[in-house]
N, C-alpha and C positions, 0 to 999 in steps of 0.2 A: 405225338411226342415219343422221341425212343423211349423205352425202359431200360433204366440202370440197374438192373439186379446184378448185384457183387463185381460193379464199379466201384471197388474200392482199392487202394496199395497201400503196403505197411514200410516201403524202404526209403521212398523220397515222393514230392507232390506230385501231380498233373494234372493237367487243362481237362476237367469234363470228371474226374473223378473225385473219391476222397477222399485224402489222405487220413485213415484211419492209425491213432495209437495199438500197441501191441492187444494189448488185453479188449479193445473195443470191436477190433476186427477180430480177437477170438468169439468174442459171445456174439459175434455175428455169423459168425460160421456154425458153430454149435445151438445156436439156439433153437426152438421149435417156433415162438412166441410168434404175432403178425396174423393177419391175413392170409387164410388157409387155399383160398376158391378164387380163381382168375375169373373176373367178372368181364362179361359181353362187351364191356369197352375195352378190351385189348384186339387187335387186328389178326386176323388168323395165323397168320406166324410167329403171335406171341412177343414181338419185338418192339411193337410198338400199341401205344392207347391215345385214345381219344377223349382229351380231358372233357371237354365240351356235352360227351352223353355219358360222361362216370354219375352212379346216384349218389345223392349227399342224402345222409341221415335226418330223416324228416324231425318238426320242431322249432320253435322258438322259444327258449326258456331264456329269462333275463336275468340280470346277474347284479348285487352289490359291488363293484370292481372299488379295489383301495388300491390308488396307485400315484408315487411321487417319484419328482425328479430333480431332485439337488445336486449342486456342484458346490465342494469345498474346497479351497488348495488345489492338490494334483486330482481328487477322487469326485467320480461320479458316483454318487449312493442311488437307488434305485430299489425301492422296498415295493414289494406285491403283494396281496393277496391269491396272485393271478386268478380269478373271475373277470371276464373278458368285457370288455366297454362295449362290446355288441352282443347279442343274441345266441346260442349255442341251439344245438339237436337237443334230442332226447336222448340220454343214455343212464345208464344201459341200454342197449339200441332192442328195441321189444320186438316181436315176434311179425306181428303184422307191418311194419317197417319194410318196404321191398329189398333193401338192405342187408334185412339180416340173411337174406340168402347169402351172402358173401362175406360178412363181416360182423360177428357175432359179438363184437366188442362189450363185452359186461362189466365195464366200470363204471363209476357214479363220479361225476365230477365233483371235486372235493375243496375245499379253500384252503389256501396254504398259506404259510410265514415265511415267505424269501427276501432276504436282504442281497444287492450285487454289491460290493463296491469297487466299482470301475474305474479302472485309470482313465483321468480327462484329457491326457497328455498323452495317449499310448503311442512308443516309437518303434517305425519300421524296419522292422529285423528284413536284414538278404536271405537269411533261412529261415524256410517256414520252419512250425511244428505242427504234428498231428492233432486230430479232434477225438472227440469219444462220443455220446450220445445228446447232450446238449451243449447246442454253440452258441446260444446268445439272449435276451430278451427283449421282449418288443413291445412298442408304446402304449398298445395295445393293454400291455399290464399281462402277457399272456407269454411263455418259453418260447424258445425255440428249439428242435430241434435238429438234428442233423436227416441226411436226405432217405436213411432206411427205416425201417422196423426192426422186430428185433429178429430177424430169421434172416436177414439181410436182403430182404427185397426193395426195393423200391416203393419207397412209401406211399405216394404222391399216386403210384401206379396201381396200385393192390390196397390200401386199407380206404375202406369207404368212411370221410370223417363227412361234417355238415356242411352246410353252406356256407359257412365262415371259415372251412378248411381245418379246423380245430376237431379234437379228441381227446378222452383222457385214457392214461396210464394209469397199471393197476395201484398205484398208490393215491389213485383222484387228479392228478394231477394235467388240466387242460394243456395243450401243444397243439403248436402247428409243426408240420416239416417243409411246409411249398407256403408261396405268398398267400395268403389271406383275401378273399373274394371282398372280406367289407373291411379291409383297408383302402381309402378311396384314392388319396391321392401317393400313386404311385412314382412319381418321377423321380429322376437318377438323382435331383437335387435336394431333394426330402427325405428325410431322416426318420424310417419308420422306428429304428431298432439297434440295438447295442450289440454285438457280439464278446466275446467274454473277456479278448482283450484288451474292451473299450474301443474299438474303432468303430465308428457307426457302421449301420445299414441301410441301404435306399431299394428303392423300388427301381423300374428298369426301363423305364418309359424316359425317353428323349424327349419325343416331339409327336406327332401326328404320323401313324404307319411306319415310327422308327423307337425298337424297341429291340433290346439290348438283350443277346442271349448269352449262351456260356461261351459259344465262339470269340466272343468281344473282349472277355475277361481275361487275368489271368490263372494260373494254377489253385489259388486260394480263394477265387469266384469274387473277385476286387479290382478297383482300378482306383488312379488317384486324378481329383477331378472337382470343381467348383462344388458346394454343397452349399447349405445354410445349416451350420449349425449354434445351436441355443441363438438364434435371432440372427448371426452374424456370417455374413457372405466370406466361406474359407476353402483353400486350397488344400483336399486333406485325402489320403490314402481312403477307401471305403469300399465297403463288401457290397454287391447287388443282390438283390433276390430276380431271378429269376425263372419265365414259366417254365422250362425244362431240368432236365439232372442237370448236374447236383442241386438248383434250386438256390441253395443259400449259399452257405460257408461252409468251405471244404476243406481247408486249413488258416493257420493262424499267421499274421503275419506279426502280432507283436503277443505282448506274454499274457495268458491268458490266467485267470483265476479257476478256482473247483468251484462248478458251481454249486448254488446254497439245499442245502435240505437232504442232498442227496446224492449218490454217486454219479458219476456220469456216465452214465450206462444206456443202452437204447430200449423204447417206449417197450411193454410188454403187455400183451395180452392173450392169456390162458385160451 
C-alpha cells in the first residue's frame, strides 16, 4: 500500500487526499503526537507498507458495548458507549508486546457518553467541505477517525493498533482510522457506519477479486450507488472505506455536525 504522509490540502478536495480544515491541518503539522519508529513493514524506500506483516497489538479483551440506532423525523440518533461489539488488544500496549518496539501507545481504553444526532435525510452539496480528526461512527458502536495521527503520518501505515484495527486516544477513547479486520461483511452494499453528515458508510467489496479502491471513488472517498439502508433497497450518495489512503472519508459531501464529547481534533499519543 502507498503511504499517505501529509496527503492532505487545505484550499479545495482531491481524489486520494484529505481535504483537511484550517486548524486540523495545523495541528497536523505542528504536532509531535503518533508513532515515533517506522516499523519493518515499510518497503525500503519508505513509500510504501505491507499491511499483511504490520504487527497488531496482542490481546483479546471483551468489552460491555451499549449501542442504539434510532431514526425519528429527519434525525438519526446514535448513542455509544463506544466499547467495541468485538474484542480489542491490551492497552496500554506493555513491554513484552513485540509492538512496543514501535508504538508505545499508553492509553487505557475508556467508556464514553456519545450521543450523534444525524441527519437521515442528509443532501448532496456540489461543494464539499473539510474534515478535522473525527469523520464518522460506526456500527461497530466504535469512532471513526480520519486517515492520520496526530503528527500527520499515515495512520494505517505507522501506529500499530490490534487486530480489530482499533486504539485508543489519550482521553480513552477506542478508534479506528482504516476498515476494521472483524467487520465481516464488507460489501459496497452494507452499511457499516455513519459519517458525520449522515450519509452512510460501506465497505468496498463488489464481488469476488473486485474491490473498489480510492481510484474508483470520488474526491470525498464516495460514490452514489444501490445500498440497503435500514432494511430498504436505495439509491443513495455513500462514502467507501477502503484498504488504501485516504481509507474512509476525506471530505464532506453534506453538512456535517461537531462531533459529541469532544473537539475534533486528531487521535494523540504522548
Amino acid at each position: 500500500m502507498p503511504v499517505g504522509d501529509g496527503k492532505y490540502v487545505t484550499d479545495s478536495p482531491k481524489q486520494g487526499y484529505v481535504y483537511a480544515c484550517t486548524n486540523y491541518a495545523h495541528n497536523l503539522a505542528t504536532d509531535n503526537g503518533g508513532a515515533m519508529v517506522r516499523g519493518p513493514w515499510f518497503t525500503a524506500n519508505n513509500t510504501a507498507y505491507n499491511a499483511n506483516e504490520k504487527l497488531h497489538v496482542q490481546g483479546s479483551v471483551l468489552w460491555q458495548a451499549d449501542f442504539t440506532n434510532t431514526l425519528s423525523g429527519g434525525t438519526r440518533t446514535i448513542v455509544t458507549n463506544d466499547l467495541p461489539t468485538h474484542p480489542t488488544g491490551i492497552f496500554p500496549i506493555v513491554a513484552s508486546d513485540p509492538a512496543y518496539h514501535y508504538d508505545r501507545n499508553p492509553n487505557t481504553i475508556t467508556g464514553q457518553t456519545l450521543t450523534f444526532n444525524l441527519s437521515s435525510q442528509p443532501i448532496y452539496g456540489t461543494t464539499p467541505t473539510c474534515i478535522g480528526g473525527t469523520v464518522g461512527i460506526m456500527l461497530t458502536g466504535v469512532e471513526l477517525f480520519s486517515a492520520f495521527d496526530a503528527g500527520g503520518h499515515d495512520a494505517g501505515a505507522w501506529e500499530v493498533q490490534d487486530s480489530c484495527n482499533g486504539h485508543p486516544q489519550s482521553q480513552g477513547l477506542y478508534h479506528y482510522h482504516t476498515l476494521s479486520n472483524c467487520i465481516k461483511d464488507t460489501s459496497v452494499h452494507t452499511v457499516i457506519g455513519y459519517a458525520l453528515d449522515g450519509f452512510p458508510i460501506t465497505g468496498p467489496k463488489v464481488g469476488a477479486n473486485n474491490i473498489l479502491t480510492s481510484s474508483d471513488l470520488d474526491e470525498c472517498h464516495g460514490i452514489t450507488s444501490q445500498i440497503t439502508l435500514d432494511g430498504k433497497t436505495v439509491t443513495s450518495y455513500h462514502y467507501v472505506m477502503t484498504e488504501d489512503f485516504p481509507y474512509s472519508v476525506s471530505c464532506y459531501r453534506g453538512t456535517p455536525i461537531q462531533p459529541p464529547g469532544m473537539p475534533s481534533t486528531p487521535p494523540r499519543h504522548p
